[in-house]
FIVEXKOL-331667 format. One record per atom (N, C-alpha, C): residue in three letters; atom name; x, z, y. Coordinates in nm, 3 decimals. Example, Ala and Ser with C-alpha at 12.3 -4.5 7.8 and 13.67 -1.06 7.14 Angstrom:
% residues 2
("ALA" "N" (1.319 0.780 -0.569))
("ALA" "CA" (1.230 0.780 -0.450))
("ALA" "C" (1.320 0.780 -0.330))
("SER" "N" (1.285 0.708 -0.225))
("SER" "CA" (1.367 0.714 -0.106))
("SER" "C" (1.290 0.787 0.003))
//
This chain:
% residues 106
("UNK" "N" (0.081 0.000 -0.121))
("UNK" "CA" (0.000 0.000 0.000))
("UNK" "C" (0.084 0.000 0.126))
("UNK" "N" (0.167 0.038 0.104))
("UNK" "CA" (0.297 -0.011 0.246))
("UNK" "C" (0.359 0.134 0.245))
("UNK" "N" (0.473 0.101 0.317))
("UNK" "CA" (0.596 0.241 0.359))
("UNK" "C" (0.618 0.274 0.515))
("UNK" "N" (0.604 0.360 0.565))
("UNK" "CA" (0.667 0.368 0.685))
("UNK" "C" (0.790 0.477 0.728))
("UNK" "N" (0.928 0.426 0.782))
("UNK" "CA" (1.016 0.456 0.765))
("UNK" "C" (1.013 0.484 0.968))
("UNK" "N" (1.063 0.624 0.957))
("UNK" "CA" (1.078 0.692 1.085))
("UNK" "C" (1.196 0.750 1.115))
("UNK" "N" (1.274 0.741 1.254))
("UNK" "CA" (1.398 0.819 1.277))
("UNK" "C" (1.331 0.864 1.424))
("UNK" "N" (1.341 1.001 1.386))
("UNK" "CA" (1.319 1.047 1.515))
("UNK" "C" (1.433 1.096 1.576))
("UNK" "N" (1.486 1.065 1.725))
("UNK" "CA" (1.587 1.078 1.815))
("UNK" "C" (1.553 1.203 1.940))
("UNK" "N" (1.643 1.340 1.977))
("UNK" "CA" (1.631 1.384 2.062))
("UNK" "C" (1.709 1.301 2.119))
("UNK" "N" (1.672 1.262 2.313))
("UNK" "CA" (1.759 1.198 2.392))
("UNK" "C" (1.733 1.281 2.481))
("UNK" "N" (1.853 1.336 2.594))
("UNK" "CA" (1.914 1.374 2.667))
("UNK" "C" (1.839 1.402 2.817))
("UNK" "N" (1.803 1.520 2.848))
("UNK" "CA" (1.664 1.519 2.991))
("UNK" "C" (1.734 1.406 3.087))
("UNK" "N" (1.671 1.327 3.119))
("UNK" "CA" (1.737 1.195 3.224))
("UNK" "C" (1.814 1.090 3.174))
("UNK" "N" (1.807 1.106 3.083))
("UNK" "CA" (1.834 0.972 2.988))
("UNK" "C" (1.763 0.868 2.927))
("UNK" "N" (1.604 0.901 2.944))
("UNK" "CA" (1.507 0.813 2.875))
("UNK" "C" (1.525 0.674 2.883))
("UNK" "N" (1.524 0.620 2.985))
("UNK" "CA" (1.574 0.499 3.034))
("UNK" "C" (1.671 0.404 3.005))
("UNK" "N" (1.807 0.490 2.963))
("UNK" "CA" (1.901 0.484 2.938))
("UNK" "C" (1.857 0.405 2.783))
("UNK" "N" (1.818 0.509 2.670))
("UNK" "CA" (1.800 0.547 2.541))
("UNK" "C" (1.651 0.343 2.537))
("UNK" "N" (1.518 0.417 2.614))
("UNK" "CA" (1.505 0.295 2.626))
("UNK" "C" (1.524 0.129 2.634))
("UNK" "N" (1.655 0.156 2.706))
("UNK" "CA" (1.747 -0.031 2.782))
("UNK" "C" (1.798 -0.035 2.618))
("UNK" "N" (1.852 0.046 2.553))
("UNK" "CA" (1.901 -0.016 2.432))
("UNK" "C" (1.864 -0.067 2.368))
("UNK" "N" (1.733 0.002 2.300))
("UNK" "CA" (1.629 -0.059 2.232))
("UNK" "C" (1.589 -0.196 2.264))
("UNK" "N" (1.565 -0.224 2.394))
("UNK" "CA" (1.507 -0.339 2.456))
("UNK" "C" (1.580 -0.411 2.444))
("UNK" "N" (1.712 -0.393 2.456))
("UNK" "CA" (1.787 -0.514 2.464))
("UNK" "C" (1.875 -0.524 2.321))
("UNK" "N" (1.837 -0.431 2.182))
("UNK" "CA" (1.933 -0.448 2.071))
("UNK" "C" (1.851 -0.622 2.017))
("UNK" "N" (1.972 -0.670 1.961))
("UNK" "CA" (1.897 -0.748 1.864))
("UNK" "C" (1.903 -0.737 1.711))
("UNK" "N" (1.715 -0.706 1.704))
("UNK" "CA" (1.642 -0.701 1.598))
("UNK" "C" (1.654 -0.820 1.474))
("UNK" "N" (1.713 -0.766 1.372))
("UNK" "CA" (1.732 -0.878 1.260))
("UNK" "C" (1.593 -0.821 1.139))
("UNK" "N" (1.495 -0.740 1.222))
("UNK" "CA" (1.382 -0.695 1.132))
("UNK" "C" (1.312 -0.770 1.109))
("UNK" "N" (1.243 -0.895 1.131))
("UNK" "CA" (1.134 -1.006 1.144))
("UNK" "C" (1.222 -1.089 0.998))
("UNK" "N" (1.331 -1.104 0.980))
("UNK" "CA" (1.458 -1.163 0.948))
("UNK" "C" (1.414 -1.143 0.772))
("UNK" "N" (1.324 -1.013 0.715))
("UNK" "CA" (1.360 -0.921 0.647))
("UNK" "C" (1.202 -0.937 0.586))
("UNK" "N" (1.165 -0.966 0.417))
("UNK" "CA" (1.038 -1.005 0.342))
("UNK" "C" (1.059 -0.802 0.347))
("UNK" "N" (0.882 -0.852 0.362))
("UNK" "CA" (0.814 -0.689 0.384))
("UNK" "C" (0.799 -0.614 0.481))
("UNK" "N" (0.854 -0.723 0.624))
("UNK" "CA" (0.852 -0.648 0.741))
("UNK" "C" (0.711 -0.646 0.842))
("UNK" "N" (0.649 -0.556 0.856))
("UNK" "CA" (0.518 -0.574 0.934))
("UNK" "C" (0.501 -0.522 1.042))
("UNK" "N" (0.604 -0.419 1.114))
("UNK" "CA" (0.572 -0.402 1.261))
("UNK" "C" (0.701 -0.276 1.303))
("UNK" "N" (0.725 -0.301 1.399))
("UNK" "CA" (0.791 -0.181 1.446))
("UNK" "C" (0.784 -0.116 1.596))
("UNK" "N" (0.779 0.003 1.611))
("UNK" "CA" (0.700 0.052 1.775))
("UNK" "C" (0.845 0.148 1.807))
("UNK" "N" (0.857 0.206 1.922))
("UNK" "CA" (0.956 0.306 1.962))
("UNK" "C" (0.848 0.368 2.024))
("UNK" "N" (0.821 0.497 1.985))
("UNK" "CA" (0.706 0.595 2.008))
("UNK" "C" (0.797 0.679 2.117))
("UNK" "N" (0.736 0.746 2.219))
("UNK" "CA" (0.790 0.831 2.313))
("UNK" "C" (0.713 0.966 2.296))
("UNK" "N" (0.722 1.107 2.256))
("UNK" "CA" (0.678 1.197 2.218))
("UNK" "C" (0.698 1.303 2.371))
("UNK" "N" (0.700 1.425 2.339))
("UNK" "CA" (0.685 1.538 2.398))
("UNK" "C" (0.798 1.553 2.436))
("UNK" "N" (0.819 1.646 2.573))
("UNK" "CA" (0.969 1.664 2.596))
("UNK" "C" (0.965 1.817 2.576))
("UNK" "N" (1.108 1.856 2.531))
("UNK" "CA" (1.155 2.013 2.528))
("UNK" "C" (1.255 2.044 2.619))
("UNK" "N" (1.304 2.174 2.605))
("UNK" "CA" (1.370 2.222 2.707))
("UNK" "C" (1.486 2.112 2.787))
("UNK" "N" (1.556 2.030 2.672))
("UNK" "CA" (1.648 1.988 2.731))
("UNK" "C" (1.644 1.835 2.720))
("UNK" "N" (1.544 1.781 2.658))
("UNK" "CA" (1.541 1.676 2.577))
("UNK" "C" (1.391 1.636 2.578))
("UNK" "N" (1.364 1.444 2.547))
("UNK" "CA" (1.231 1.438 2.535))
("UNK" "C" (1.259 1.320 2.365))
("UNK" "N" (1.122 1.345 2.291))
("UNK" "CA" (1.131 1.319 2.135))
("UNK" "C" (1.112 1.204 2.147))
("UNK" "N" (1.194 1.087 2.073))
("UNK" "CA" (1.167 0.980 2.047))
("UNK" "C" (1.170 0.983 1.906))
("UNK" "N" (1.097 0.866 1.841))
("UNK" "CA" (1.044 0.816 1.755))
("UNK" "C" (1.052 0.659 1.711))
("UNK" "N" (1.122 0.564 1.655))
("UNK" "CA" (1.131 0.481 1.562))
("UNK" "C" (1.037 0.467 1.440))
("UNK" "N" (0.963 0.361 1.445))
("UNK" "CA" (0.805 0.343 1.327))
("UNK" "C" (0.836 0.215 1.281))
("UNK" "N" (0.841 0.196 1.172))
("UNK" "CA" (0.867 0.090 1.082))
("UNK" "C" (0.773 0.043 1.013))
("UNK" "N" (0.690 -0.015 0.961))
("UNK" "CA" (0.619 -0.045 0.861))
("UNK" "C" (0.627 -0.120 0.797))
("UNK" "N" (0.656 -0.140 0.633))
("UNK" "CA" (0.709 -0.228 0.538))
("UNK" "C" (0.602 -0.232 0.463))
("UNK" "N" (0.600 -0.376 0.373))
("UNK" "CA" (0.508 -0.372 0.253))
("UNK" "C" (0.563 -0.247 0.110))
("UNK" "N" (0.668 -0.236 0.127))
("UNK" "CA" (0.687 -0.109 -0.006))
("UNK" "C" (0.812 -0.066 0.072))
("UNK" "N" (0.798 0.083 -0.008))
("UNK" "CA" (0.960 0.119 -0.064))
("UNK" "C" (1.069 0.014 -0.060))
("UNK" "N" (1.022 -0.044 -0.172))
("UNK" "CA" (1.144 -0.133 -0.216))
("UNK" "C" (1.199 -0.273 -0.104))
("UNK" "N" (1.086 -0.300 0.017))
("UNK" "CA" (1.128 -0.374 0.089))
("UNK" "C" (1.209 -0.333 0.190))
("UNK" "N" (1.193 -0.155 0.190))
("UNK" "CA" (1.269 -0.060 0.328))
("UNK" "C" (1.432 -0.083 0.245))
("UNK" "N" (1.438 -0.018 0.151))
("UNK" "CA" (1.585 -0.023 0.088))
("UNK" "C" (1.632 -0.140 0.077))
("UNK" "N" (1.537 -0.294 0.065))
("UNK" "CA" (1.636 -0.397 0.086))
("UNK" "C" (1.710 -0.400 0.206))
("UNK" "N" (1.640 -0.401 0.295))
("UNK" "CA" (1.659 -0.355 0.449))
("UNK" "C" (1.806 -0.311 0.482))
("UNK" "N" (1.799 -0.144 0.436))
("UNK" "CA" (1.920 -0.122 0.449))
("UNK" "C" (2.048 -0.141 0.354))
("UNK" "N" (2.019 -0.212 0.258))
("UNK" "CA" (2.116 -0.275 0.225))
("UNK" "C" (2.193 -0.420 0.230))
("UNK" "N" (2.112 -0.439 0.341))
("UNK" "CA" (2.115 -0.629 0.379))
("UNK" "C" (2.208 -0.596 0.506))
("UNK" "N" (2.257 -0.759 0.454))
("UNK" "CA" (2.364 -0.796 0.598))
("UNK" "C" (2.292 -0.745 0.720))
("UNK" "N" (2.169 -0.814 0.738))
("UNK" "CA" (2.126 -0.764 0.879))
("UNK" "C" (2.075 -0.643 0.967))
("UNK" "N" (2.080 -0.551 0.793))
("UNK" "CA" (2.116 -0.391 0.882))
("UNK" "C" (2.254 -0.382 0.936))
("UNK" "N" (2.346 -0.400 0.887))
("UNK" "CA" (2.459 -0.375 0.904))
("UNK" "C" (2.491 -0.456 1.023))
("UNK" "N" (2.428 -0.593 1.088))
("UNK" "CA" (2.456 -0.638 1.201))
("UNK" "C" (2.377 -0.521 1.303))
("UNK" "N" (2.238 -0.522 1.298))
("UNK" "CA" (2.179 -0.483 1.367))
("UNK" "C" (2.193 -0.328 1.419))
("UNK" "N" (2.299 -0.250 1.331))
("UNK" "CA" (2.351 -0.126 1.358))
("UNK" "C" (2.481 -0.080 1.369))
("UNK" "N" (2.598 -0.251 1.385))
("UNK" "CA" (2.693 -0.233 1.413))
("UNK" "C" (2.745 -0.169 1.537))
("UNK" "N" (2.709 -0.150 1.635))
("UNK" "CA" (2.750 -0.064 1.763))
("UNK" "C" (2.695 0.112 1.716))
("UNK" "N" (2.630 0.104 1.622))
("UNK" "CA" (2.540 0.255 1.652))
("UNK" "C" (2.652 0.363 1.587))
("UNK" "N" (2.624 0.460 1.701))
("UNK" "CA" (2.740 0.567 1.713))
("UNK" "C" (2.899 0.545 1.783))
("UNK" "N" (2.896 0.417 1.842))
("UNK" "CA" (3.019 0.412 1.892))
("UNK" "C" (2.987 0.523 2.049))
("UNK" "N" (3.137 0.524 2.139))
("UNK" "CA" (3.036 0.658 2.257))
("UNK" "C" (2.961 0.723 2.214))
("UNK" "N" (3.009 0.805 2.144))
("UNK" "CA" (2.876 0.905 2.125))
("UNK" "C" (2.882 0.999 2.272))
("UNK" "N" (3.028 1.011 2.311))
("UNK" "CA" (3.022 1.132 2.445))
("UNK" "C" (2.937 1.080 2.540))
("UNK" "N" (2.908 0.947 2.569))
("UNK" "CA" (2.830 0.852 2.642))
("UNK" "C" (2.698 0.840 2.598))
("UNK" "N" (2.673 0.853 2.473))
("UNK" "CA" (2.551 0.840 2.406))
("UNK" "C" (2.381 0.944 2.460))
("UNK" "N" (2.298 0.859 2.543))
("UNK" "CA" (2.180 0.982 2.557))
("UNK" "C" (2.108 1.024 2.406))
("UNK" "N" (2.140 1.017 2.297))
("UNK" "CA" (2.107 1.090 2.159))
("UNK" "C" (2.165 1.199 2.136))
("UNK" "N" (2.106 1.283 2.097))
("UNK" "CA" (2.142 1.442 2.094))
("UNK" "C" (2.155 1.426 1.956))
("UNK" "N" (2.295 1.452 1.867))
("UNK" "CA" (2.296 1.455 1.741))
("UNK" "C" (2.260 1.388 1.689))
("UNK" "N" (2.240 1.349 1.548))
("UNK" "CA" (2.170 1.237 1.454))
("UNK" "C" (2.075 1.229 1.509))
("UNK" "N" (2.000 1.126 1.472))
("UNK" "CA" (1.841 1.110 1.402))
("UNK" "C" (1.827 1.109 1.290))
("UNK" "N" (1.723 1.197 1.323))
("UNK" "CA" (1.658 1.241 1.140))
("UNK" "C" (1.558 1.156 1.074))
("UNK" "N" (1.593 1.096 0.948))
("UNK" "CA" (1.473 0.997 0.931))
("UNK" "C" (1.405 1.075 0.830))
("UNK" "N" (1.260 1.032 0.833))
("UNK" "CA" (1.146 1.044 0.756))
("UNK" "C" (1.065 0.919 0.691))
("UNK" "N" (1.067 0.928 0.544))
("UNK" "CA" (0.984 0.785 0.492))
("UNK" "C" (0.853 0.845 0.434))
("UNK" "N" (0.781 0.782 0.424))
("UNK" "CA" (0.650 0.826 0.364))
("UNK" "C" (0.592 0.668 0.318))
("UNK" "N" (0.539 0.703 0.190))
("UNK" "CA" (0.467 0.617 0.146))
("UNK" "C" (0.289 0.627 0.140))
("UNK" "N" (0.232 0.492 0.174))
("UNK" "CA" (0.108 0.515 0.242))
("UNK" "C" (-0.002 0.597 0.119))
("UNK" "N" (-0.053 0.630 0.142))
("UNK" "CA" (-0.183 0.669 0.025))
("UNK" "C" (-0.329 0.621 0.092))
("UNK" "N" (-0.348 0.599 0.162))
("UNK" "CA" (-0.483 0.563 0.236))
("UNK" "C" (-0.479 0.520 0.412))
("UNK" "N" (-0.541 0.403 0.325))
("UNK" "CA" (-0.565 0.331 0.499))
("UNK" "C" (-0.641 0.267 0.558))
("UNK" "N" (-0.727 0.256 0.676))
("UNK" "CA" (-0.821 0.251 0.687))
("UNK" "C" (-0.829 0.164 0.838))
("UNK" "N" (-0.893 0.070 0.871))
("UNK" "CA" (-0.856 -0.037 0.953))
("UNK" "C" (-0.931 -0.061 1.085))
//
């Protein structure tokens, strides 16, 4: 019934923008990729020091997320990630979360 694969990012109070321009301007080799059906950058709640971002993926399975990251075009599409990190508005990793769908409703 489909997978959705999430990394959620703390970024840096006054950095949104920053964290934003990347996104906008990375190039996406996801369209590239059988099983790919949508992807959003969700903007969440802010905390003391930081506001929550969110990465949403949606694949036809499991098994189309793990081709994913094992294909050339993850590895293009995430070749800069983590270089500057002292420069970087990401606070520490992002933590990913996958879940597979059980019910859906349109």
């Amino acid at each position: 019934m489909g997978f959705i694969a999430m990394n959620r990012f703390k970024i840096t109070e006054g950095r949104e923008a920053d964290f934003e321009t990347i996104w906008k301007s990375r190039e996406s080799k996801l369209k590239e990729m059988q099983g790919f059906r949508e992807f959003r950058l969700l903007k969440g709640p802010k905390g003391e020091d930081h506001t929550l971002y969110s990465s949403h993926v949606i694949w036809d399975s499991r098994e189309d997320f793990e081709a994913w990251t094992k294909s050339q075009q993850f590895r293009d599409a995430h070749k800069t990630a983590g270089q500057n990190r002292n420069e970087s508005p990401i606070m520490g990793h992002p933590n990913f979360e996958g879940f597979e769908t059980v019910l859906h409703e349109a």
